[in-house]
C-alpha positions as CSV (number, residue, x, y, z in Angstrom):
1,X,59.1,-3.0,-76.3
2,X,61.2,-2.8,-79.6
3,X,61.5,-5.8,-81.9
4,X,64.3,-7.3,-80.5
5,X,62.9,-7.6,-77.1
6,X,60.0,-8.8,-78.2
7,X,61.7,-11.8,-80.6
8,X,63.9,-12.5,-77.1
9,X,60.5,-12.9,-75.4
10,X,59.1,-15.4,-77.6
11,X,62.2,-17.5,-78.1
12,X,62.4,-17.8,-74.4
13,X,59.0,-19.1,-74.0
14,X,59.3,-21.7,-77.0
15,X,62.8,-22.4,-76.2
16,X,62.1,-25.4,-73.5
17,X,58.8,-26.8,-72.4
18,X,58.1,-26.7,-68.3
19,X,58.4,-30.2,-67.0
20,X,55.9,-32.2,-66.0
21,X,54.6,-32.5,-62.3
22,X,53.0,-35.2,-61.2
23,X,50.2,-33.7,-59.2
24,X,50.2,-36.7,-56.5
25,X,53.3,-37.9,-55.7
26,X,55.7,-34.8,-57.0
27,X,57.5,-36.7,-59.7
28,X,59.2,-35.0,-62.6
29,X,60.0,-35.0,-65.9
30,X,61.7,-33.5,-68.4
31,X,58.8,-33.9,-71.0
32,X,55.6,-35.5,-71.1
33,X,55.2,-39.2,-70.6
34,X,52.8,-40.9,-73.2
35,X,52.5,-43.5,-71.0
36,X,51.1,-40.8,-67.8
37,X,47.3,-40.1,-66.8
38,X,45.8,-36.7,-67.5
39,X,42.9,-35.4,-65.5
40,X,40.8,-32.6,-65.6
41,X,39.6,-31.3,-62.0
42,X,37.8,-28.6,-61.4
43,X,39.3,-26.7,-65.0
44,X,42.6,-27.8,-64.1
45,X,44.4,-30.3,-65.9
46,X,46.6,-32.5,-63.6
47,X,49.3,-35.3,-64.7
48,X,49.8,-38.2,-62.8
49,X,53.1,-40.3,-63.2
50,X,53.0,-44.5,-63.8
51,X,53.0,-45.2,-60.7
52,X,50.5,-43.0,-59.3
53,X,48.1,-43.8,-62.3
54,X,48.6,-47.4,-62.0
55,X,48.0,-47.4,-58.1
56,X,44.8,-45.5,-58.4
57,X,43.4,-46.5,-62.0
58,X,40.3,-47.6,-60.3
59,X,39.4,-44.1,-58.9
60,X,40.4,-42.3,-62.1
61,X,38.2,-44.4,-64.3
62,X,35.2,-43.9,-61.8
63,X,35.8,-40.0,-62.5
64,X,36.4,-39.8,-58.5
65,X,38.4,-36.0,-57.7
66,X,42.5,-37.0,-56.7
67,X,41.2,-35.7,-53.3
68,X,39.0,-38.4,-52.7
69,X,42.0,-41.1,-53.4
């Protein structure tokens, strides 16, 4: 890969951020929401939307898997 490529290549991968999932319902964003959950599962981070964190708050905070709730 010459230099140019290579510059191309790394301009396209700080260009735009993916959007954020949430990994219950399916909801989307542009970027990420201060104001959704994170969660580590298994070595995989997860991101919950409002909604999703608010409705299961309880089972987050007891450190319960998202496929117990």
């Amino acid at each position: 890969m010459d230099q140019k490529t290579q510059q191309t290549a790394s301009e396209d991968r700080t260009a735009r951020p993916a959007p954020a999932v949430c990994a219950r319902c399916g909801a989307t964003s542009d970027n990420l929401p201060i104001t959704w959950t994170c969660s580590v599962e298994g070595g995989v981070r997860l991101y919950f939307c409002d909604h999703c964190g608010r409705t299961h708050l309880r089972s987050i905070e007891g450190r319960l898997d998202s496929a117990w709730w």
